[in-house]
C-alpha positions in Angstrom: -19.2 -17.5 -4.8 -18.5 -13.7 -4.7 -16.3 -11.8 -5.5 -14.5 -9.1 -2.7 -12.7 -5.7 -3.1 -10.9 -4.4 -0.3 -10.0 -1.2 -0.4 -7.5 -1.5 2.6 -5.5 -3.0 4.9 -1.9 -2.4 6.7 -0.5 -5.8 5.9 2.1 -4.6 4.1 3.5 -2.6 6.6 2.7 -4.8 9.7 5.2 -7.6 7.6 8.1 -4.9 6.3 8.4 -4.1 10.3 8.3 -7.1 11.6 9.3 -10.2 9.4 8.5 -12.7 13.0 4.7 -12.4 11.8 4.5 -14.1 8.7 4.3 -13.2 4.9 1.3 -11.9 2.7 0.0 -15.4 2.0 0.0 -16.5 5.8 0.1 -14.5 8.9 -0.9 -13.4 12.3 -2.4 -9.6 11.3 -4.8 -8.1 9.1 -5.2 -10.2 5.8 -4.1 -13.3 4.6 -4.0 -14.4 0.8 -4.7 -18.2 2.2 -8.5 -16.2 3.5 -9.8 -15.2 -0.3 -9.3 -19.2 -1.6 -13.6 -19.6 -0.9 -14.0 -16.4 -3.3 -14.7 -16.0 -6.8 -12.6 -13.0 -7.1 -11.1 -11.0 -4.5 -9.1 -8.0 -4.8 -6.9 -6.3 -1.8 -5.6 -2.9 -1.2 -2.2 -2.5 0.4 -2.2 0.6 1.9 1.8 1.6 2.2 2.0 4.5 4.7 5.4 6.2 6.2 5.2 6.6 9.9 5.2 10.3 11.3 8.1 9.3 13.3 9.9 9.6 9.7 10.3 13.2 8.5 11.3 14.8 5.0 13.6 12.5 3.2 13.3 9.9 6.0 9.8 9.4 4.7 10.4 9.1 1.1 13.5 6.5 1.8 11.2 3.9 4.5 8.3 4.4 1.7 10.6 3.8 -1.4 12.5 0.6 1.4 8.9 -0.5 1.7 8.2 -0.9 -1.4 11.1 -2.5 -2.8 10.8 -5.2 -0.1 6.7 -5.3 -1.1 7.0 -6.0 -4.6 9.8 -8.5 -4.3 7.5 -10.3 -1.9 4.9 -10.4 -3.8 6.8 -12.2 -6.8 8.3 -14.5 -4.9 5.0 -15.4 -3.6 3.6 -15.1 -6.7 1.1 -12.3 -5.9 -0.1 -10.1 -9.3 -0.6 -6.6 -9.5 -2.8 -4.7 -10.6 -1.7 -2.0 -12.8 -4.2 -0.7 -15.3 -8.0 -1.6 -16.0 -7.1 -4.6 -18.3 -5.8 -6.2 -14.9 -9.5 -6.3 -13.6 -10.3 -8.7 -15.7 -9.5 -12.0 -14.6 -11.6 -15.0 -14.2 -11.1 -16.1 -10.4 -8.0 -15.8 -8.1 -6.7 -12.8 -5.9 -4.6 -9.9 -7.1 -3.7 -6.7 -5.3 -3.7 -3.0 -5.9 -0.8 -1.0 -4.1 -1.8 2.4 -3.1 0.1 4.7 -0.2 -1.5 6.7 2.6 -0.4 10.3 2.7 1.7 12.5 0.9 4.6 12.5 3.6 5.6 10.0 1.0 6.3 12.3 -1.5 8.5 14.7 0.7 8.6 17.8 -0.9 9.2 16.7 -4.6 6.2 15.5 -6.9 8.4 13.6 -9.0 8.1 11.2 -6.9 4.9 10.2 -7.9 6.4 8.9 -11.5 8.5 7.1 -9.0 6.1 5.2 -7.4 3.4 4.9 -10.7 6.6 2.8 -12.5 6.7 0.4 -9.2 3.3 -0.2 -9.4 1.6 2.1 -6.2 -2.2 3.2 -8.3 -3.9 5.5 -5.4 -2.3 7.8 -2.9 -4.1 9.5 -0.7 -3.0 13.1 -0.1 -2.9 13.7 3.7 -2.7 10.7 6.7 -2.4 12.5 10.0 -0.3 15.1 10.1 0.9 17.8 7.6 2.6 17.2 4.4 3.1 18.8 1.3 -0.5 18.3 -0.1 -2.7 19.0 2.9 -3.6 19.2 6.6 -4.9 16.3 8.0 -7.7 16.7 10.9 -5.6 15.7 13.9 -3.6 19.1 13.0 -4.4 22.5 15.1 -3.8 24.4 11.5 -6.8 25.5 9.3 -5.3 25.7 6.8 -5.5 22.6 3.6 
């Protein structure tokens, strides 16, 4: 048996906008939990991410809905988290890692990443497409970053 880390997929997000598709153990998009059964260990990446339709504080209240709705998904369908290195070391199973895609999510206000760190999100990723407070992404016409 092996064991899998995969470092992401849009789940999360596919299932937050629209419940008709299923829930993180059984679906019709990216990843099902019911898939890593045949592994040793497998360990998936939810990558949370705030559409650029959502600007400023729009962002940070989808992401910070999102999330909410994530995490209470994931206990009642018994789904661990990982939240420190200790967490790595389990014998078999599947746990996942919550991380967000782009720094839209924190708006203007870095605080927000003690925000996120107490719910649980361990990676961030500081630009998507578009501009936000950390960076420019490469779909931008700016040079700056």
């Amino acid at each position: 048996m092996y064991n899998v880390f995969d470092a992401h997929c849009d789940t999360a997000y596919e299932l937050y906008n629209d419940k008709a598709k299923g829930n993180f153990r059984e679906n019709i998009i990216h990843f099902q939990v019911k898939n890593t059964l045949s592994y040793r260990k497998y360990i998936q990446l939810f990558a949370l991410w705030a559409n650029p339709e959502y600007d400023n504080e729009d962002a940070v209240t989808f992401m910070k809905n999102m999330l909410d709705e994530t995490l209470l998904s994931f206990k009642e369908q018994e789904i661990e988290i990982i939240k420190d290195a200790g967490d790595f070391d389990f014998n078999s199973g599947f746990k996942a890692i919550l991380g967000i895609e782009g720094g839209r999510a924190l708006y203007d206000n870095p605080e927000n990443l003690y925000y996120y760190h107490e719910k649980g999100i361990r990676c961030l990723t500081l630009t998507w497409n578009g501009v936000n407070l950390l960076g420019y992404a490469s779909d931008t016409s700016q040079d700056e970053g």
